[in-house]
N, C-alpha and C positions, 0 to 999 in steps of 0.2 A: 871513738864511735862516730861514725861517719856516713851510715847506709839508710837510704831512706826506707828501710824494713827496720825501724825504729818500732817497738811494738807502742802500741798511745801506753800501756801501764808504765812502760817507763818513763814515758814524756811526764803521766801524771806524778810517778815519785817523782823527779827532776824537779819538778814546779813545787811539789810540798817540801821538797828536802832544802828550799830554798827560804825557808820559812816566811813567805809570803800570806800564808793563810788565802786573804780573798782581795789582797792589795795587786794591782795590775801589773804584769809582768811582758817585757819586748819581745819577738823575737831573736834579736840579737843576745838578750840575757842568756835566755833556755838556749840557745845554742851553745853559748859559752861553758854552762853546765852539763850540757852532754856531751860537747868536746867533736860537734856536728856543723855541718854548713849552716848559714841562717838561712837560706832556702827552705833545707829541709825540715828545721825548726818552721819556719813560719809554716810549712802545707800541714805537719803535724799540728799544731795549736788550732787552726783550718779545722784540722779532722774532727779533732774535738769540741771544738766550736759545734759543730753540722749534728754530733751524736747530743750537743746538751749538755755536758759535760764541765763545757767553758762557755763563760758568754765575752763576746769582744765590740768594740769599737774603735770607729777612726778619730785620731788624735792630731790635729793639725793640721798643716796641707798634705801632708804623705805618709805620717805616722800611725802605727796600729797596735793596740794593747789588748792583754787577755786577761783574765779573771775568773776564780773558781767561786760561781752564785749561790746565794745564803742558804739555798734547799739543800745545797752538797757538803753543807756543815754536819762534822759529824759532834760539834758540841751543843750546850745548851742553855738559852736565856735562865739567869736565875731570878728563881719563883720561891713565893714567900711562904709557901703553903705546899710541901715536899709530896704529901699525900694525891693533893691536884695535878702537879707536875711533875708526870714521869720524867725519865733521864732521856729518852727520843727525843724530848721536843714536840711529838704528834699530840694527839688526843690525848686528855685527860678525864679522869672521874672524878665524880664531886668529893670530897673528903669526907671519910667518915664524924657524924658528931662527935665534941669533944668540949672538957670543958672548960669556960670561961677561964678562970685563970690559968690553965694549962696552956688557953690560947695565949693570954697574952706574956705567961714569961717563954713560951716561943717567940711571939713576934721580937721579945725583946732582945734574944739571944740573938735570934734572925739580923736583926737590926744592927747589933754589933762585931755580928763578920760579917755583912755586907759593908758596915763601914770601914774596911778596910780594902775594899776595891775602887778603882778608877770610877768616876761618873755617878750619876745614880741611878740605883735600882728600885723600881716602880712596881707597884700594882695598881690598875685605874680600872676604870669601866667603860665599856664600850660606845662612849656618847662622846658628841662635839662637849668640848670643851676638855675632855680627855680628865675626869674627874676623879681624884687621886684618892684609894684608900691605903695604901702603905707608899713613902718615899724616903728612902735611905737618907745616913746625913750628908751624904756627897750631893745634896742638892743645893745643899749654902753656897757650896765651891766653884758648883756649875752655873747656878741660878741667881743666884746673892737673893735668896728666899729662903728663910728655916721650913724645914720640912713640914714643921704644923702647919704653915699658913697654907700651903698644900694639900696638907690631909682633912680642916677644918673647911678649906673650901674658899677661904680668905683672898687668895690668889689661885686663878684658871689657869693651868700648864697651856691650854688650846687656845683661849682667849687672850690673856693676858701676857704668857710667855712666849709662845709660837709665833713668828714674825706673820703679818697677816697675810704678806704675797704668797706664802710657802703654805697656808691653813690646808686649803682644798686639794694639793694634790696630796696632800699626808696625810689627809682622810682619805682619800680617793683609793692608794696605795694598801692602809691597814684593811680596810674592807674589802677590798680584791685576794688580799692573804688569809682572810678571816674566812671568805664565802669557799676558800678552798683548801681550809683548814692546814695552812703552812705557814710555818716561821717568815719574817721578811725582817729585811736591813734597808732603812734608809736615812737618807742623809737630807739636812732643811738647814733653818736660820734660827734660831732663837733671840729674843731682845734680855738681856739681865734688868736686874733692880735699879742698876746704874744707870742702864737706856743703850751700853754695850751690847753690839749683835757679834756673836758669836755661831760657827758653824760646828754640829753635831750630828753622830750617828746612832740611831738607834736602832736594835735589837728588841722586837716584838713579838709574843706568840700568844694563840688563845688560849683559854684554858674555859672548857667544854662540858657540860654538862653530858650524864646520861641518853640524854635525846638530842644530843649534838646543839642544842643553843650556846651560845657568847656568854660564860660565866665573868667572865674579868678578862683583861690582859694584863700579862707581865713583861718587864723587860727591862733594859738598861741602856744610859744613855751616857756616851762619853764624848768630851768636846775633844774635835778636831779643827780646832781653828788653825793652829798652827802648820797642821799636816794642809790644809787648805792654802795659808799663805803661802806655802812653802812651792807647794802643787803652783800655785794662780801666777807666783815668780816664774817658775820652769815654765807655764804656759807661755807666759809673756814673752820670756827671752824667745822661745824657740818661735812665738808668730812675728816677733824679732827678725830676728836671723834667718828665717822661712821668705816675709816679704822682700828681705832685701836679696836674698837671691834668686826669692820669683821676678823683683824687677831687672833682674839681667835678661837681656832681648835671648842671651847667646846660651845655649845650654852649657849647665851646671851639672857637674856630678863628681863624685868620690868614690875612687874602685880601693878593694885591698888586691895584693899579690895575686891572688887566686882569680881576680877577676870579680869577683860580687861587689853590689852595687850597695853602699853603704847610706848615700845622699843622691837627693839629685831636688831640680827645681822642675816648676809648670814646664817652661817651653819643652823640656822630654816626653812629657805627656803630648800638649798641643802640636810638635812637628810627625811623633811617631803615633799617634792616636791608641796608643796604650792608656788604661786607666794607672792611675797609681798603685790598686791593687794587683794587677798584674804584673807590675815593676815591680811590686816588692819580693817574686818569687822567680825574676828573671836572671839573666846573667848577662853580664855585659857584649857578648858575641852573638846572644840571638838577635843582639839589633843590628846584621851585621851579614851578608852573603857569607856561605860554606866557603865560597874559593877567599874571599878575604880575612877569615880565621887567622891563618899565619900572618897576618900582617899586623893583625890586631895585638895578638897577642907577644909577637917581637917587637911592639909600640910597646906593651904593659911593660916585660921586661926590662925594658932599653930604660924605661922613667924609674922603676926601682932601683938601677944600676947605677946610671947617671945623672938622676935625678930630675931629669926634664925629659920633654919628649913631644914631638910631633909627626903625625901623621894626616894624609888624605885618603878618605876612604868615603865610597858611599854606603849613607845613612839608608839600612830598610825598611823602610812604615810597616804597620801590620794590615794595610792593604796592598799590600807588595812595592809600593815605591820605592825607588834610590833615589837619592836626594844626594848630591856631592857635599861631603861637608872635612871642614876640618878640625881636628883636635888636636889641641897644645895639653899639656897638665907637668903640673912639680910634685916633688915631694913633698907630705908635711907627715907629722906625728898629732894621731888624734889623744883628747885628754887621758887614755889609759895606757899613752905611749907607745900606740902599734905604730906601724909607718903604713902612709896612704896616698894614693896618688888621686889628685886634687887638678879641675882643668876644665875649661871651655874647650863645645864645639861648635865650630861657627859653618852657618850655613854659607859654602860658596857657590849658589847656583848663580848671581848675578853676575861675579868674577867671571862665571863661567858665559853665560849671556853674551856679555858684553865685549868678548871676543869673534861672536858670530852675529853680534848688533845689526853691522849694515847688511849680510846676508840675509837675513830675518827681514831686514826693511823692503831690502828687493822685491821677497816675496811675496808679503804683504800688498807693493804696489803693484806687481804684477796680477793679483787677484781684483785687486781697486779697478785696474784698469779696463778689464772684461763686463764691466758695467756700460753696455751703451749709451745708459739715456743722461750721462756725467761725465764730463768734461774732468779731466783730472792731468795732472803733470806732477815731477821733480825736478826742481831747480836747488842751484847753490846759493849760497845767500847772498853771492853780489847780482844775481838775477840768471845766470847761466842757464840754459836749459840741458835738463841730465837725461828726462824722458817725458814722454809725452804721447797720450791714451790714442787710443787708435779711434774713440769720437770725433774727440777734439782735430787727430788729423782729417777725415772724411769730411767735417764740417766748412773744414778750409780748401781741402781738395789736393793737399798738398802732403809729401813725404819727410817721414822722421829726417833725414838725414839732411833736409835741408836746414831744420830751427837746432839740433843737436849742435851745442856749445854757441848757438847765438844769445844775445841777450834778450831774454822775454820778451820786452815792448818794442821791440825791431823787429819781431814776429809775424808774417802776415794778418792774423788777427784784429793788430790794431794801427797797422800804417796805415789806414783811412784816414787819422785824427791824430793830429801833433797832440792838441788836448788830453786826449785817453792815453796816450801814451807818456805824458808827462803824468799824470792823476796814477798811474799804474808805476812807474819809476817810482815815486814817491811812497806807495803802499809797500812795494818789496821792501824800503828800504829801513820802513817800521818794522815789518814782518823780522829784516836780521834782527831788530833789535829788542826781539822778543815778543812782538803786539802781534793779535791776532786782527787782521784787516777784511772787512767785510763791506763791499761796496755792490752798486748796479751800473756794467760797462758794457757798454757796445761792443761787438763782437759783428767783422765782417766777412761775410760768406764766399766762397769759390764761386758766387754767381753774384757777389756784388753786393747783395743782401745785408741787411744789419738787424744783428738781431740783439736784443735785451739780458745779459744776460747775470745771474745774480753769483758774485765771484767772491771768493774768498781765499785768503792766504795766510794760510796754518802755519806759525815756526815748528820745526823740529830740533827737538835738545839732546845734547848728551851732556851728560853733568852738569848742567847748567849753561850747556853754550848753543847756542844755535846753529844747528851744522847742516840743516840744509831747508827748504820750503815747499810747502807743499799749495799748489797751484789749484784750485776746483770750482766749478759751478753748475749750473742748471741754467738751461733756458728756458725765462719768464717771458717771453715776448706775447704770447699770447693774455698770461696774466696781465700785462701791462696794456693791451688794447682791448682786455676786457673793462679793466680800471677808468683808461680812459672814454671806451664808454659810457659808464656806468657815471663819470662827473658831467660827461656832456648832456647826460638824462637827466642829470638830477640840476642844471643849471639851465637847460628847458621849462625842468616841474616850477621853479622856483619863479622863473620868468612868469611863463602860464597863470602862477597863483600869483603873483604882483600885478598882472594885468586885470584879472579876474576880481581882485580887489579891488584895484580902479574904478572899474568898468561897475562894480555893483554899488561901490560909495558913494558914485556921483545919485544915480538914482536914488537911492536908501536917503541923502542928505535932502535931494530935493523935495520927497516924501515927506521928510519928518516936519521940512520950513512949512508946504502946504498944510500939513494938518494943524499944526500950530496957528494959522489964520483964517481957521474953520472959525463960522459963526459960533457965537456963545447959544444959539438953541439946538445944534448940531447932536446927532445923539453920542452920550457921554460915555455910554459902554460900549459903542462902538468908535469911537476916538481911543480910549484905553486900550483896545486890543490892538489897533493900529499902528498903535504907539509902540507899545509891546513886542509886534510883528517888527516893526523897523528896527528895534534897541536890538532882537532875538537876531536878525539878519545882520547886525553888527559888529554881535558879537562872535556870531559862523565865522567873519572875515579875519575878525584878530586870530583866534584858534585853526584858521586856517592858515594864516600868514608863518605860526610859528610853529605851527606842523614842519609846514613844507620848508622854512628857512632859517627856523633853529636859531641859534644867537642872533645870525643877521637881524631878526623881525623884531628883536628885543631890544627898544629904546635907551634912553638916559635911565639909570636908575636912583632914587630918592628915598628918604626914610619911610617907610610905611608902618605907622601900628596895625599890628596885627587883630587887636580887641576892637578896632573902631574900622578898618576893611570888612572884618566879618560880619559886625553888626549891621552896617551898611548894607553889605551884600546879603543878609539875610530880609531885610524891607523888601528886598525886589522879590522873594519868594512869594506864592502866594500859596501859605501852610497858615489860614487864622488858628488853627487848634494846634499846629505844633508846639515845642519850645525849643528855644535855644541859650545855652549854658557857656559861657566863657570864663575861662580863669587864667588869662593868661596875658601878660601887660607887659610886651616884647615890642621891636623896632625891631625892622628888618631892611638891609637896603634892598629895593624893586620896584616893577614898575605899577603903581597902584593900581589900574585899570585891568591888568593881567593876573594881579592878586584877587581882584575882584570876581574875575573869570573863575580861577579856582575854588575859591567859596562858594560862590552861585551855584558850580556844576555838584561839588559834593554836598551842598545844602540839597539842592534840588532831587539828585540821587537818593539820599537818607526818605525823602517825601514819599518820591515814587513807588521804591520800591518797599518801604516799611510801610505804615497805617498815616491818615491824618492826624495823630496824635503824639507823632514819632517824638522823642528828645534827641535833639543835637547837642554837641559837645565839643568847645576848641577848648583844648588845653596844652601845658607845657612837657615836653619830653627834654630828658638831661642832655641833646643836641640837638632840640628843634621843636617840634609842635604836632598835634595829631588834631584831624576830627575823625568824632565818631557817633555813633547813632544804637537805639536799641530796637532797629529797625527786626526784619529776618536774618539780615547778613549774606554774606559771598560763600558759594562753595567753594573748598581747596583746590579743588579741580578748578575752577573760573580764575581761581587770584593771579596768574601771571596774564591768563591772557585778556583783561578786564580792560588793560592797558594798549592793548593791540588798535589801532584804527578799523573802525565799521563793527566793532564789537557789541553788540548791545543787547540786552533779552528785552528791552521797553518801545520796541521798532513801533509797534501798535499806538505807542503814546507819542510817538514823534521823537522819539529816539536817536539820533542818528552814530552815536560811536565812535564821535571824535573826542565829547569831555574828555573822556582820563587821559586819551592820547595826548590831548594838550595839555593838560596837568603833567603827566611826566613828562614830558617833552619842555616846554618851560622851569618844571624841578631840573635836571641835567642842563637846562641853559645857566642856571644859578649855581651849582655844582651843589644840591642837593640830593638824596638820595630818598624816595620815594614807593611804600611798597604798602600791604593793602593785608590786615591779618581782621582777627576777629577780636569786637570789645568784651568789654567785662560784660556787659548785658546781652551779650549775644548777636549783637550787630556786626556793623562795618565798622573796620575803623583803619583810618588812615596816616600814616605816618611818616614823617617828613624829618631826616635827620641829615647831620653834617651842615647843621644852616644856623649861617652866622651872626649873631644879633648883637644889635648895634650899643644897647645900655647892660647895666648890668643887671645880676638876674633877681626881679621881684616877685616871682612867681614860684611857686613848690613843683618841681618838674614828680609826674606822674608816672 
């Protein structure tokens, strides 16, 4: 029998005449038994699957099993109480009264033909804990618990015997079969008396009252540990044998005679983007153009015959690709001693590639080269020139065929300069030997001209050799006479502010000596602001020096504590109601004077813009130190650019928007890293990390 007009009744005797009951059964099995392709086995089991019939799942990396499901039982759980438990299995009625001891030399007789069946059979009640009023004696066997301790309540089947990972879906399970009044089969863990977990299946059905409530369940329970071990073995070998031939790069497969496809690995999936279920109902030629059929299949022959066999043939994707590939395969004998042809196929598109390699590169540079605003060439690797971009020639002014097979740096380009031309000889001659060269060379023009231009020199490999280089750049010349404006600006500013400092130190010094030789009846709070006035204009020039000249304007550096600068620079505030909080007892090398800078400006911040009452705060971080304040705080929107020079929202109060510039600006002369979030109390707070401290650490970092 062989037609895939297979009617499903016969598929289903096939599957029960096989005395499987509700144990899983292959495709390849039930085909064996109807004497069918497994093709057509598998789309029938399919069929029956899709009517409900059978339920299936996937087994492995590629394997798929079938099963006839507990509601398609036409037996039935045995029930302690015949009266309650029709022979359906469905609904029952409550049993007629009867009397006491009639009940119990039934249970007893009961009791002693169920003791002569596998596992045991149970009657419980519908509650956690699964609370047992009849338990066969096959429950010493299964359980290593006598059945009274069971029945008396002594020991919990649900509690104390049901492993606890497994509790909730075996309730979950019984009451989805209960609320739909059908038998159900499931399989859990059990722990025994000994502390042995044993695997078991049990067999459950309600039994029903007149008005449809849960009178009890029945059912029985048989251990399958065995059939479990036996099963978790067969798992193992086949995810065995599965990963070791998913890890072959090169496809894996096993055909019989006929061409069906018995085995195969992932890369058959991942090259032809079939799932595995559609592999499992394919045949070896659909992966495979109509015109090369005959080739394929005098390849199969030819391996049955002689035992090996190889062919080239393209591979077709199921999105219509070919793919060149080759397949070798032998003979073997599978273990029920058919004969089977066994074999890799291996992808040869780069064999194939690699015969139209420099072709391909041609191309390639041929489209490179239609880039005008890029300099580009091919040279060989003792420096040859092979081609050369139609920029690069108009730049020079000059025709292919006069640099074609000169050596690069004899080039017009760089005979201006023995130098560039020695500096460029030397880079090709890394480039053969595999470095990629990336430098900035002069380059000079058909008018004489030199321009800047940013060059590099790409090796090209084939197997690992360097077989020829690729030549390219860009003209920066403008970037670099932007550049060097931009230093001779900023070597102006620099100047500018060194002069500027000068020029207002001498005055500011001669101020301070004067007022220092004011008479002692001089007025005292106008000497103080004076004073003040000169120290404030002092300290413009330092934060302006290191604005503008960055490391430069930053002196010798010496140990500074940190607990004894802040406190310092917190005297020069003038907050009487504020306070200030230090917890933090670090050595930092800097320059004291510029430290002081720092504090002063975030002291004074914290003042301004929180209340006269604000609390400040230096304390330790686990790479550096913060202050912070329970002032209002920074919006998120203001925290990067707080830091910007002329930034300020306190313009009114004489503001001027250089602090934090020079706070970070002096943080990155130190190589600290500097940034401005919100404290605990809803302030500012500022925080200083990557910074170095000189002792070790006595502080609880925050």
């Amino acid at each position: 029998m062989c037609s895939d007009r297979i009617p499903l009744t016969t598929v289903i005797d096939a599957y029960e005449s096989m005395g499987l009951t509700h144990e899983p059964v292959t495709a390849r099995e039930l085909s064996e038994e109807l004497g069918c392709a497994r093709r057509t086995a598998y789309k029938k089991l399919n069929e029956l699957a899709d009517r409900g019939d059978l339920q299936t799942k996937k087994v492995g990396a590629r394997g798929r099993v079938w099963w006839r499901p507990a509601d398609h039982d036409r037996t039935t759980a045995p029930a302690t109480d015949t009266s309650e438990s029709p022979s359906d299995g469905h609904k029952a009625t409550p049993a007629a009264s009867a009397d006491s001891t009639k009940q119990t030399d039934h249970e007893r007789s009961l009791s002693t033909l169920l003791g002569t069946l596998p596992g045991m059979v149970y009657r419980c009640q519908n509650e956690r804990g699964w609370p047992m009023e009849f338990v066969s004696d096959g429950c010493y066997e299964l359980t290593g618990y006598e059945p009274e301790a069971l029945e008396r309540g002594d020991v919990s089947y649900g509690a104390d015997i049901v492993v606890d990972a497994d509790r909730t879906d075996l309730w979950t399970e019984v009451q989805t079969a209960i609320d739909d009044q059908e038998q159900c089969v499931v399989t859990y863990r059990i722990e025994t008396a000994t502390g042995n977990v044993r695997w078991v299946r049990e067999r459950i059905r309600g039994v029903f009252t007149n008005t449809g409530e849960v009178e009890a369940l029945e059912g029985i329970i048989i251990d399958i540990t065995d059939h479990k071990e036996r099963e978790q073995e067969l798992w193992q070998h086949q995810e065995y044998t599965d990963a070791v031939v998913d890890a072959i790069d090169d496809i894996f497969y096993i055909l019989d005679e006929s061409g069906e496809i018995h085995r195969w690995n992932q890369s058959l999936c991942e090259v032809t983007g079939y799932s595995t279920d559609e592999i499992e109902s394919m045949h070896a030629l659909e992966f495979f153009a109509e015109d090369a059929h005959d080739k394929i299949t005098d390849g199969i022959h030819e391996g049955f015959e002689t035992g090996s066999t190889q062919v080239e043939v393209d591979l077709v994707t199921k999105g219509g690709d070919q793919i060149p590939f080759e397949f070798v395969a032998s003979t073997l004998e599978d273990p029920d001693g058919n004969r089977m042809l066994a074999g890799v196929g291996r992808d040869i598109t780069d064999q194939k590639e690699r015969e139209r390699d420099l072709e391909r590169t041609e191309r390639q540079f041929e489209a490179a080269f239609n880039n005008p605003s890029s300099f580009m060439g091919l040279l060989d690797p003792d420096g040859t020139v092979r081609r050369i971009n139609q920029a690069a020639l108009e730049f020079a002014g000059i025709d292919e065929k006069i640099v074609r097979g000169e050596k690069f740096w004899e080039t017009p380009w760089f005979t201006h300069s023995e130098e560039v031309q020695a500096e460029l000889r030397d880079g090709i001659t890394r480039a053969a030997n595999g470095e990629y060269v990336r430098a900035e060379i002069p380059h000079q023009s058909s008018d004489g001209d030199v321009a800047v231009i940013d060059a590099m020199l790409e090796p090209v490999r084939d197997d690992g050799d360097v077989v020829a280089i690729v030549p390219s750049g860009h003209d920066i010349t403008e970037q670099k006479e932007y550049e060097q404006r931009l230093e001779a600006q900023n070597e102006r500013l620099e100047g500018f502010a060194s002069m500027l400092a000068h020029e207002l130190r001498n005055p500011v010094t001669i101020g301070q000596i004067y007022v220092h030789q004011l008479t002692a009846d001089a007025d005292e709070e106008a000497l103080e602001h004076i004073t003040e006035a000169f120290d404030r204009i002092e300290d413009m020039i330092d934060v302006m020096l290191v604005v503008a000249r960055s490391e430069e304007a930053v002196g010798e550096r010496s140990p500074v504590d940190l607990a004894e600068v802040a406190r310092a620079s917190w005297a020069t505030v003038d907050a009487p109601d504020a306070t200030l909080e230090v917890t933090i007892d670090k050595t930092v090398q800097a320059d004291e004077t510029y430290m002081q800078h720092v504090f002063r400006n975030l002291f004074e911040n914290a003042v301004t813009h929180g209340s006269p009452t604000v609390t400040v705060s230096v304390g330790r971080l686990p790479t550096g130190f913060y202050v912070a304040d329970d002032g209002s705080g920074i919006p998120a929107a203001d925290r990067d650019a707080v830091f910007d020079a002329g930034f300020t929202t306190a313009a009114e109060q004489g503001g001027t928007g250089m602090g934090l510039a020079f706070i970070q600006e002096l943080a990155g002369v130190y190589g600290w890293d500097c940034a401005v979030t919100e404290s605990a109390a809803g302030g500012a707070r500022f925080e200083f990390t990557d910074v170095a401290f000189d002792t070790a650490d006595q502080s609880n970092p925050q």
